[in-house]
N, C-alpha and C positions, 0 to 999 in steps of 0.2 A: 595641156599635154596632148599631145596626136596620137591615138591606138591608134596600134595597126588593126584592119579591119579582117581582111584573108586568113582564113583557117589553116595553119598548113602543117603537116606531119609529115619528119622524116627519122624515119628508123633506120639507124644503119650500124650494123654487123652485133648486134646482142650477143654474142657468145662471146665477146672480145671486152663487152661492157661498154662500148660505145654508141648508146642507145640515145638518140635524138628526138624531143618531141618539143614542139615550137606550140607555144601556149598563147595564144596576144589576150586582151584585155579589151572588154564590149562597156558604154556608157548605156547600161541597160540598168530597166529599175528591180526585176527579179532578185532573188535572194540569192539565188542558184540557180547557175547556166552553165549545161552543156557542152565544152565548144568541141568535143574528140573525144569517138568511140572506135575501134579497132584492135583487132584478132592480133597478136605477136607471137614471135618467137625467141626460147633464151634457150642456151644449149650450158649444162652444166660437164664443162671438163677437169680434167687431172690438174690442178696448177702448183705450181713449184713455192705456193706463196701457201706453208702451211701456217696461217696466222690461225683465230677461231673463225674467223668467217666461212674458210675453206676447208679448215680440217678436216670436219664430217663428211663431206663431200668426197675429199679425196680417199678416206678409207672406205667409203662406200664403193667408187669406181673401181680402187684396188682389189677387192672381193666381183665386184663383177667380172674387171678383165680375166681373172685367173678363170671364171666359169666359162666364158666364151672364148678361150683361147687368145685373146685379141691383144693390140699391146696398147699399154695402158694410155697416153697421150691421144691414142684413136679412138676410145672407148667413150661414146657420146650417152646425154642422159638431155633428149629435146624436151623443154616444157612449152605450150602452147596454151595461152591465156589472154581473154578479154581484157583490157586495159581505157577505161575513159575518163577523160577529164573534165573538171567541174571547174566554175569560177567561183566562188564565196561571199557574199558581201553580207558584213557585217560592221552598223555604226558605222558607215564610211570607209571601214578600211576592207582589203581585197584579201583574200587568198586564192589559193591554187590545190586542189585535191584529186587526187590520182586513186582510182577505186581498182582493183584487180581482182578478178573472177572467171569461173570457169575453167580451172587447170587443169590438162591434162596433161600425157607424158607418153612419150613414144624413142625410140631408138633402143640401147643396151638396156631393157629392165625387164631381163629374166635371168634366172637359175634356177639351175638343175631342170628345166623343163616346165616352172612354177613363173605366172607371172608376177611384177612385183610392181605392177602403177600405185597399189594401194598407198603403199608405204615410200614411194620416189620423188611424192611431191615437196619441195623445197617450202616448210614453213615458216621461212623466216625474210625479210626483203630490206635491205639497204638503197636509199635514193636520192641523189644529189640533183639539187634544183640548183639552175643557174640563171640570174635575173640581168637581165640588159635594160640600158637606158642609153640612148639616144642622143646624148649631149654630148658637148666640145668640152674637154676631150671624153669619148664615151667611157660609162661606169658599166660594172658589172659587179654581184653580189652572188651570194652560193646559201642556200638553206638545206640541211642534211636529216633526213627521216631516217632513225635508224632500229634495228629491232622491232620492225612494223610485221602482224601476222601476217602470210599471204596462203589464202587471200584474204586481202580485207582492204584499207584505205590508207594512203599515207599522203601526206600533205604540206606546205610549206606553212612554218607555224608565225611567222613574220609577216606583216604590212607589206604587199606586193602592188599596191596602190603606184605606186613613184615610178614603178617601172614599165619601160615599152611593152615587154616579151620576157617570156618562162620556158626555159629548155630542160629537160630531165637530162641531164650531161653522164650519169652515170646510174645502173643500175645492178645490185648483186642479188640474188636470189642465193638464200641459202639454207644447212640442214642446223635445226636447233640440236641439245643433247636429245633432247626426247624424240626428237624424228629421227633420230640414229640410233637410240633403244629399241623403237618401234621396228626400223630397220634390222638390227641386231635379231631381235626377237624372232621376225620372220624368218631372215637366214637360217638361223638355229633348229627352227621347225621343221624348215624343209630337210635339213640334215636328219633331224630325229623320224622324217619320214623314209628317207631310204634305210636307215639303219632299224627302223622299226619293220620294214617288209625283209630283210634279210635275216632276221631274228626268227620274223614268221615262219620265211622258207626253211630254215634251217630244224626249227623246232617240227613244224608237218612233217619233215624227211626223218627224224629222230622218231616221231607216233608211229611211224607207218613199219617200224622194224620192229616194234615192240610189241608181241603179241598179250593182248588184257585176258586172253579165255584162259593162259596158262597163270597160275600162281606164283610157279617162279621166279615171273618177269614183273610180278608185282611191286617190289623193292624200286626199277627202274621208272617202272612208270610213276607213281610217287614222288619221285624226283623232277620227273620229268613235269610232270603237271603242276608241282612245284613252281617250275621255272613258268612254265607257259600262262598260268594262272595269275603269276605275278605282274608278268609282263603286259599280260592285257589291259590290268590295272591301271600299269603303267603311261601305257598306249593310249586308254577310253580315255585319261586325265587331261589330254593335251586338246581335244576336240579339233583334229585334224581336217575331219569332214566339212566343217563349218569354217575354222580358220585358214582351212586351205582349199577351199572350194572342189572338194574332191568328187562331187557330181558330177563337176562341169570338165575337170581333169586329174586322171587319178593314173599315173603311167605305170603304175606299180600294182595296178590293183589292189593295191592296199584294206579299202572296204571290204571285198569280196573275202581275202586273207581272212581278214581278223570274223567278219562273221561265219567263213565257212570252221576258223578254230574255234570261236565261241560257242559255236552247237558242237564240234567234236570233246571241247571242253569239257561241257556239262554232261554227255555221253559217257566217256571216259572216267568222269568223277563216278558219275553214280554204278559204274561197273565197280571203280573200287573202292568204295564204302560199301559195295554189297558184299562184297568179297572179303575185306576187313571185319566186317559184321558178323561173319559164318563162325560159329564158337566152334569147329571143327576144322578150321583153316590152319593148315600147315604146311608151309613155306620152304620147299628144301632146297632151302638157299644157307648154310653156315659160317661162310667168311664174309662177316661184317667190313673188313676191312675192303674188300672190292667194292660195296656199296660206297661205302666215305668216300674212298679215292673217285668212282663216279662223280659224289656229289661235289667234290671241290675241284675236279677237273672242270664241271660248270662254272664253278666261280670261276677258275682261274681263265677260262676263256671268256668270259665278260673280262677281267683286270686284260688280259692281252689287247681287247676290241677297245677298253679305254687310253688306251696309251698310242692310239694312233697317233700319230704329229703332223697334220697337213689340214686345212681349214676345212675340210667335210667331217672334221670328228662328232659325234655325235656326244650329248649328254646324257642321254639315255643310258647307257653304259655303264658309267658313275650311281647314275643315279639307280640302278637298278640293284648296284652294291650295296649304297648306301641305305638303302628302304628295305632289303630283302628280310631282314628279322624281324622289320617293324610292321610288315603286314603279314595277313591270315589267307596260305591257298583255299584250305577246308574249314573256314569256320572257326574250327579248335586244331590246329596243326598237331598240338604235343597228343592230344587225345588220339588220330590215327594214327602217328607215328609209333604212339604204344601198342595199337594194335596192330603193326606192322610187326613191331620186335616180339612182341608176341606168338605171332605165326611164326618167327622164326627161331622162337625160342622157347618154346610151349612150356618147356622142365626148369628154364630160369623162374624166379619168382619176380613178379613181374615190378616190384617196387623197387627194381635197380636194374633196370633194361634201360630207361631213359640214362642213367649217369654212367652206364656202360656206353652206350651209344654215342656220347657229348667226348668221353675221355677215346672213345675211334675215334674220332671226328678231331679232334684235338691232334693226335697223332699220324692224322691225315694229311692237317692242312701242316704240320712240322713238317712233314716228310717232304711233301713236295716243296715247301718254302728252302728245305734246304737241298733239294735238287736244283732248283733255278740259283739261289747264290753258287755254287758248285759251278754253275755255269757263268757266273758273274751274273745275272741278269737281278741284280737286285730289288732294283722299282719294280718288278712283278712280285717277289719276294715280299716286300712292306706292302703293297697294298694288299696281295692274299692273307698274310694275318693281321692287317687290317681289321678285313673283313670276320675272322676268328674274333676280334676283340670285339666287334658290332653281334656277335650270337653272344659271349659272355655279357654284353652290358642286359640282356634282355632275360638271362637265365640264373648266373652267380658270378662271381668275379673271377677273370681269368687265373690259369697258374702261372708258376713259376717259368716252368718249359716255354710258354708261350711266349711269355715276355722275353726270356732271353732271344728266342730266334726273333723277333720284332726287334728289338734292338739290335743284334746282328743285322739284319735288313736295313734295318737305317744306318746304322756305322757303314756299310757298304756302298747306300746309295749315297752319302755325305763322301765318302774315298772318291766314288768316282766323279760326282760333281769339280771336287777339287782336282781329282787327275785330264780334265776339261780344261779346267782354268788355268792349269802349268802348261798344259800344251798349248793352250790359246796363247799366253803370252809367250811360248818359244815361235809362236810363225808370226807374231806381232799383234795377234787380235785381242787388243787390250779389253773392248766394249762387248767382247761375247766373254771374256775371262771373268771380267766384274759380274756380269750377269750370272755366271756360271757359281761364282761365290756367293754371290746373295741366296740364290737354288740353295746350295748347301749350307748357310746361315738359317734358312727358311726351315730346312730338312731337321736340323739338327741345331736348335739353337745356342744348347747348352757344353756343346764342343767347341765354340767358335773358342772361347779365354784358356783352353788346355793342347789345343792340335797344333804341333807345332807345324804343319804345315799349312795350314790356315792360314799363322799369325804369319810367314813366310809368304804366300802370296797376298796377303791383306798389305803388307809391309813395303810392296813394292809396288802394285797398285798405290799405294798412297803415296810412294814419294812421286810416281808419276805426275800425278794431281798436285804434290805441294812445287814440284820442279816448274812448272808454271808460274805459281805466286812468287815463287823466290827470283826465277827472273823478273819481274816487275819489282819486288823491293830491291833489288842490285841496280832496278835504270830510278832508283830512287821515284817509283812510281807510288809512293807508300800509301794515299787512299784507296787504288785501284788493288792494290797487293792484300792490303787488308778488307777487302770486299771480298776478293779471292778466297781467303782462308776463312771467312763467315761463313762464305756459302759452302766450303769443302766441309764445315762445321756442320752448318745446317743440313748436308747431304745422311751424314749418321745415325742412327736411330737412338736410341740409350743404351739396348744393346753392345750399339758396338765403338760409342763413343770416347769409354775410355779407355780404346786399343791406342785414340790419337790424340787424345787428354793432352797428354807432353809435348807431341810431337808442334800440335798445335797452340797451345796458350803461352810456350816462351814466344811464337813466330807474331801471333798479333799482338801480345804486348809489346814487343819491338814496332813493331806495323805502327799500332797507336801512338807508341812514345817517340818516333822521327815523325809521324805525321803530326801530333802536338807540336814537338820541340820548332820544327820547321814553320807552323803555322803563327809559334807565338813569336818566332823571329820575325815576319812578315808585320805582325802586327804591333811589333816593337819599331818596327821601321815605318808604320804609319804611327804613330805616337798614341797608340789605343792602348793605353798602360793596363785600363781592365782587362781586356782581351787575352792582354800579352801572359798576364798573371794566372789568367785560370788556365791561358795553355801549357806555359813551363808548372805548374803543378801539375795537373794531369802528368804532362812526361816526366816527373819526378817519380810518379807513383808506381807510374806503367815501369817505369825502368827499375825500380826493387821490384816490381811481380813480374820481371822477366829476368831478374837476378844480375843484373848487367850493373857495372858498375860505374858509381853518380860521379861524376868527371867536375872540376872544380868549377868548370865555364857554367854548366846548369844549375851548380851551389847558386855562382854570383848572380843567375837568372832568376833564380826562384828570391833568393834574397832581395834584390833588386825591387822585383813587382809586386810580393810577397803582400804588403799593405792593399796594393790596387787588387790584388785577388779578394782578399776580405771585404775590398768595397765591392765589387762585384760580388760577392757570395748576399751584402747585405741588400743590395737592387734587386737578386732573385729570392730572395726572403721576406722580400712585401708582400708577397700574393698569402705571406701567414697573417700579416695584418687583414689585408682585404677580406679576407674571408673571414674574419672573424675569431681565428686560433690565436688567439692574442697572450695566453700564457704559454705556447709554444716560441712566438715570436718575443718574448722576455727572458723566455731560456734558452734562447738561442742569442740572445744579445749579450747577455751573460756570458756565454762560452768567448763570441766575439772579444768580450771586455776582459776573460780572464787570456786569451792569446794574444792580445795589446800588451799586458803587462807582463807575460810571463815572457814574450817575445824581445820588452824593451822598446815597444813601438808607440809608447805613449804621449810623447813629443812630434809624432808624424800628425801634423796638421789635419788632411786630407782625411787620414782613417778617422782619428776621432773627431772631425763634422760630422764624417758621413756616421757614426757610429750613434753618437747624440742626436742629428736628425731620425733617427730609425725610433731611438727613443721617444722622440718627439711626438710623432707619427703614432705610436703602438698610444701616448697619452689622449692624444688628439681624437683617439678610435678610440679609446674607452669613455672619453668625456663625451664623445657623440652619440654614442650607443647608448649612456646615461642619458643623454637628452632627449633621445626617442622614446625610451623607456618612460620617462617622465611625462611625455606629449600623449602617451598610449594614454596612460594609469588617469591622467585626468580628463581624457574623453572618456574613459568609463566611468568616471565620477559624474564628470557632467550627466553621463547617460544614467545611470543612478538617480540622482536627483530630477532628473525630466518624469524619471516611474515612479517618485515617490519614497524610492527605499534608500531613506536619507541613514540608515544605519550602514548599510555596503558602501554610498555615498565617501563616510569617514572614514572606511577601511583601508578604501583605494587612497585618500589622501593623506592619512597616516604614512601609507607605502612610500609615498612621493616626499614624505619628509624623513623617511629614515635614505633614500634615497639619496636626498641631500646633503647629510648627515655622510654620511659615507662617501659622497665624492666632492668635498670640501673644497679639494683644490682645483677642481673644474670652476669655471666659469659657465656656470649655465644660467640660461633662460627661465623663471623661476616664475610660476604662475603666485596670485594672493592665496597662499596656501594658509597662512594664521587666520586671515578675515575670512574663509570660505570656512577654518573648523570652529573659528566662538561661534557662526553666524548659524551652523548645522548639526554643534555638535550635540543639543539640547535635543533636537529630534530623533536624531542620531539614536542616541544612548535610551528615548524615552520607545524606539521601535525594537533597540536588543533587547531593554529590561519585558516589554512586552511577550519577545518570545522565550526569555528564560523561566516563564510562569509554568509554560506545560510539562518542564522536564520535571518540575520542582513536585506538582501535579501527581505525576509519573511516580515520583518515588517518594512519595507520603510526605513531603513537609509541605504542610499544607499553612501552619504558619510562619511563614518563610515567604509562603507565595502571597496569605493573604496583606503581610505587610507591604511584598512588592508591589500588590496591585494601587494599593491604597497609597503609597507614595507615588505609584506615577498618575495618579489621580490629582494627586498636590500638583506636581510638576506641570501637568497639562492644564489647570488653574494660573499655576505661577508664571510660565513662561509662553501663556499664550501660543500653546501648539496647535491652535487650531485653525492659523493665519498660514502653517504647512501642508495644509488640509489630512490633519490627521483626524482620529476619533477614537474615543474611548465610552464603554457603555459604564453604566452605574454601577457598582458591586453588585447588586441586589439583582442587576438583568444577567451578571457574569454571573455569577453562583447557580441562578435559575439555570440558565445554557449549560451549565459546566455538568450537571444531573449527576453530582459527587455528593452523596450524604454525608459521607468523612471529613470531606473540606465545607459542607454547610455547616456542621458539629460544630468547626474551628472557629467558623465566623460567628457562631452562635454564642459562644462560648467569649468571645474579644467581648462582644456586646452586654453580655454577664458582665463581665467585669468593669466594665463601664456605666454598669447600672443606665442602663439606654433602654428602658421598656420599650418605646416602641418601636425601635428597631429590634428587639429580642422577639415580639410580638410578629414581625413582619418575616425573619426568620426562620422562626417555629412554622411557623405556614409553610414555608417551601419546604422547610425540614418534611415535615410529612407528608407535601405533594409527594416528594423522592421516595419516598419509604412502599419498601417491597411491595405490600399489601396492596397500598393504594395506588401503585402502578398497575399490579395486573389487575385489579378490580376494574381499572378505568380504562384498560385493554378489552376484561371481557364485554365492559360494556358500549364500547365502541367496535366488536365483532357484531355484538346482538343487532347493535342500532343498524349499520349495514347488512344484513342478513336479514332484517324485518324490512326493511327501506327495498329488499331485492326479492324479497318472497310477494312484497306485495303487488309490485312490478310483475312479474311472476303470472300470479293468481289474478289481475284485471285482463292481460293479455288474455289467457287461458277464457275466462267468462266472456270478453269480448268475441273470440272467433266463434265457440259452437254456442253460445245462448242467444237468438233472437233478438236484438235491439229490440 
């Protein structure tokens, strides 16, 4: 084959994806060679192709353009990056590997005045290798890298040995989810940083009217330090200075803000906890309710600041609600707040100034909750007692009052949602209507099965959606139709599922039983009687669960193939034999055999082969499973007798003959199962009687055991077990071993009555080895003898080191 020699690289128009890089192939012995390194450029723009490749991409552009004014198809995202390629040789064969490094990024990557290269590099790369060969007629081949990190390396993972030349024909750089969380993240930050210095501004302008030397105005500041106290919290949490490089740009001054509050802060506090502290502090301030009403005007201007609607809203807002009870301005919030109402309440007693203060407070955030519905503004409404129910969960459980105007709040932001979504559908915006009801399903879930205007625009929304399907089953499109209403199925939640319960389940079981009916006519016209059968039953079935009525042509169909169904039901009913459910697959054969005769179809040929082959089959698998079972149990036997333990030996072949015994009418494979047990069973029986001695032992019948031992004594005489290599010691060495004076007694006692002196003689001896006395005697004096043996040891050492040889 002829490499071409010439190096050569042409990159032409990357942002279009038409990226050229001509690769050739060196008869060099290295492993890895070099052939192209070079700087590129790829431009990430808007593309109309929102597949996953580009989606993240294009919602990123979208949030830029809106920041720079710009229109979105012009709004460029340049990446700049080292790109070189390697040749591979491995074992003979080639590859081609494309290494990318050093990205950077230049053009549209800022907002709000923050830059954002950090977060813009594209980590992900798709790339199309395209191989030429040089023959009559010339070939060409494509290898595709896809989900490669970038940077990093992607490569053609195929033998590129055979070919001339390697061109990278195609290249996508793109955002993974996580590069678009990371993304996300920052945007969000920078949001929370303008909306964090406006917060600032705003609170400094509020300290600076409050004068702290008068006590009057100590109820406000309280409040106020409250807020600003919290918010700091808030603020320090996000680590701005660090994640947004605020040394190096901070157009907000923001640093300066928050430290010049931080020391006003602490200032501030400690004027009033001095002031709180003074047990002569009195407060002439007496309407408690202009305090509250201060304090939930705060809230209520945070819930306004959250309900921005334009992609600079900040979270902060929210979350400044949502955390407000759950953190501490002063340490002990309830403990100064007592001494607040204290001062202002010297003559109250002071163990019901806090539950005075919670029921203003209560009657505060009511009041104005029902100023804003009053004005229609609901969502300000439900979030302000919200927020009411975020201080009850942290104090005692709300009242009654409270809940009522929360549920007024949400019945009204649920009214207006839906008065969105009638209006949407009178100018035709079907896709802001749906959304607009889902908002109010969201709001209020447990209105959706009672409003009748809900069920009223849900109602029409839906037939929208089913008028679609229903065109397709009228062009007799009936799998396309019934895809349709799966997915309009699978669009509902549970929820709200069975608003369309009806509407839907008569529509696909019609769906299912013309696409049945039609599919088994198809396969009635290729002579697939199975086919045909399991399809006219399906449309039997679907058409009673769609209540439609069985027309005498589908009687004659289903009758007709009726048999060939059952043989099909019995071809996918083998996988019960296969697997082994084999008393599954006998009662199901059953059922089979009792619908043959209850049917009348006992004379149909076809079904009863097929029915008596199944049978066959389910014997055939039970006689095989026997014979495995059989081929186990006597490789453990074998394995048995190879250790010797010719007792387990006979156990397993015992098994293997009841085994037999029980599937008679198998024909199996049947090892010398009689000549392996006369041949073992001697040993066998003489290694269990062996160990039935020690239970016998165990629980006092001791002559029981001594007859057992003494018979297999015989036995091991008789039947020459010692050609098994077994072994048995002499009574006299067993009795000795066994150190039981109760069972020497016994043995002692046989030999009495057999007037056998010298074995009574030989007995009595061990008798009294055993015996208490002359155990520990001959304890103590095997203590002594080692303890004389180790003193003397002892006392030579001792003389040898300090006495003078």
């Amino acid at each position: 084959m002829a490499y071409l020699i010439d190096v050569k690289i042409c990159w032409s128009r990357l942002s279009v994806f038409g990226l050229f890089l001509l690769l050739p192939f060196f008869n060099q012995g290295q492993d890895t060679v070099l052939l192209s390194r070079s700087v590129q450029n790829y431009s990430v723009r808007y593309s109309g192709d929102d597949s996953s490749w580009f989606h993240n991409g294009n919602e990123i552009l979208k949030i830029i353009s809106e920041d720079v004014v710009k229109n979105l198809r012009s709004t460029r995202i340049r990446v700049k990056f080292t790109v070189a390629g390697y040749r591979v040789e491995s074992h003979g064969n080639f590859r081609i590997l494309s290494v990318f490094s050093d990205p950077e990024v230049e053009g549209d990557i800022h907002y709000r005045g923050f830059c954002l290269s950090d977060v813009l590099v594209p980590d992900q790369i798709r790339i199309v290798y395209k191989a030429y060969l040089k023959n009559n007629p010339p070939a060409s081949s494509e290898f595709i890298a896809e989900n490669v990190s970038f940077p990093g390396t992607a490569g053609s993972q195929n033998d590129t040995s055979r070919f001339d030349s390697l061109a990278v024909s195609n290249l996508v750089l793109f955002y993974s989810e996580d590069a678009f969380d990371a993304f996300s993240r920052k945007i969000s930050l920078i949001n929370d940083y303008y909306a964090s210095s406006a917060i600032l501004d705003s609170i400094s302008s509020d300290l600076s009217a409050i004068d702290r030397s008068n006590s009057a105005h100590f109820p406000e500041l309280f409040i106020k330090l409250e807020e600003l106290n919290k918010i700091l919290t808030l603020i320090g949490s996000r680590d701005m200075v660090d994640n947004l490089n605020l040394s190096r740009n901070d157009p907000e001054d923001l640093v300066k803000k928050f430290k010049d509050l931080k020391k006003r802060s602490l200032s501030y506090n400690m004027t009033l906890r001095e002031g709180l502290s003074d047990p002569r502090l009195v407060i002439d301030r007496k309407n408690i309710s202009h305090i509250t009403d201060e304090f939930t005007g705060m809230m209520l201007r945070y819930v306004r600041w959250s309900h921005y609607v334009n992609a600079r809203n900040s979270v902060i807002y929210r979350e400044f609600l949502q955390e407000f009870y759950n953190q501490q301005a002063f340490g002990d919030d309830i403990h100064w707040l007592s001494l607040l109402l204290a001062g202002m309440y010297p003559d109250q007693p002071k163990d019901t100034l806090i539950r005075h203060f919670w029921d203003a407070l209560d009657d505060s955030y009511c009041r104005r909750a029902g100023f804003l519905m009053d004005q229609g503004r609901y969502s300000d409404a439900g979030d302000l007692m919200n927020s009411d129910l975020c201080l009850h969960s942290t104090i005692s459980g709300s009242s009654v009052k409270v809940q009522e105007y929360r549920e007024r709040a949400i019945a009204g932001i649920f009214r207006s949602f839906l008065s969105v979504a009638e209006n949407s559908i009178r100018s035709g915006r079907l896709k802001m209507a749906e959304s607009y009801l889902d908002k109010a399903k969201e709001v209020a879930p447990e209105r959706i099965n009672t409003d009748t205007l809900y069920r009223k625009i849900f109602n029409f929304l839906l037939s929208e959606k089913l008028s679609a399907c229903d065109t397709l089953y009228a062009h007799r499109q009936y799998e396309d139709a019934l895809n349709c209403y799966r997915a309009i199925e699978l669009s509902f939640d549970s929820a709200s599922l069975f608003l369309v319960h009806e509407a839907l389940k008569s529509r696909i079981a019609l769906s299912r039983f013309e696409l049945n009916y039609t599919n088994g006519l198809q396969m009635l016209e290729k002579r697939d009687y199975n086919s045909a059968g399991q399809y006219f039953q399906n449309a039997r079935r679907q058409c009673l669960d769609a209540g439609k009525y069985l027309d005498q042509n589908l009687d004659s169909l289903c009758t007709l193939t009726y048999p060939f169904y059952l043989v099909h039901r019995l071809e996918v009913a083998s996988s019960l034999i296969w697997n082994d459910r084999l008393s599954e697959a006998k009662g199901f054969a059953d059922s089979i055999g009792q619908i043959t005769r209850t049917r009348g179809l006992e004379k149909d040929s076809v079904l009863c082969s097929a029915l008596n082959s199944y049978r066959n089959k389910i014997r055939e698998r039970e006689c095989g499973n026997q014979q495995v079972r059989i081929d186990i149990l006597m490789v453990r036997a074998e394995r048995q007798k190879e250790m010797g333990n010719f007792d387990r030996a006979c156990e397993f072949m015992d098994s293997i003959r009841i085994v037999v015994n029980y599937t008679h009418s198998c024909r199996l494979i049947l090892p010398s199962i009689k000549d392996s047990l006369e041949k073992y069973s001697y040993a066998g029986n003489f290694q269990k009687g062996l160990k039935e001695i020690s239970p016998m032992l165990s629980s006092a019948k001791y002559q029981d055991a001594l007859e057992k031992y003494l018979q297999l004594l015989e036995d091991y005489e008789r039947f020459d077990l010692k050609r098994f290599g077994l072994t048995i010691q002499p009574l006299a060495d067993y009795v000795r071993q066994m150190e039981n004076p109760q069972f020497t007694q016994a043995v002692l006692n046989y030999y009495a009555l057999k007037n056998d002196t010298r074995s009574q003689s030989e007995y009595q001896k061990i008798l009294q080895e055993q015996a208490p006395e002359k155990k520990r005697k001959n304890k103590i004096l095997y203590i002594f003898d080692n303890f004389r043996t180790s003193a003397g040891r002892f006392v030579k050492r001792t003389l040898t080191r300090y006495i003078p040889g």
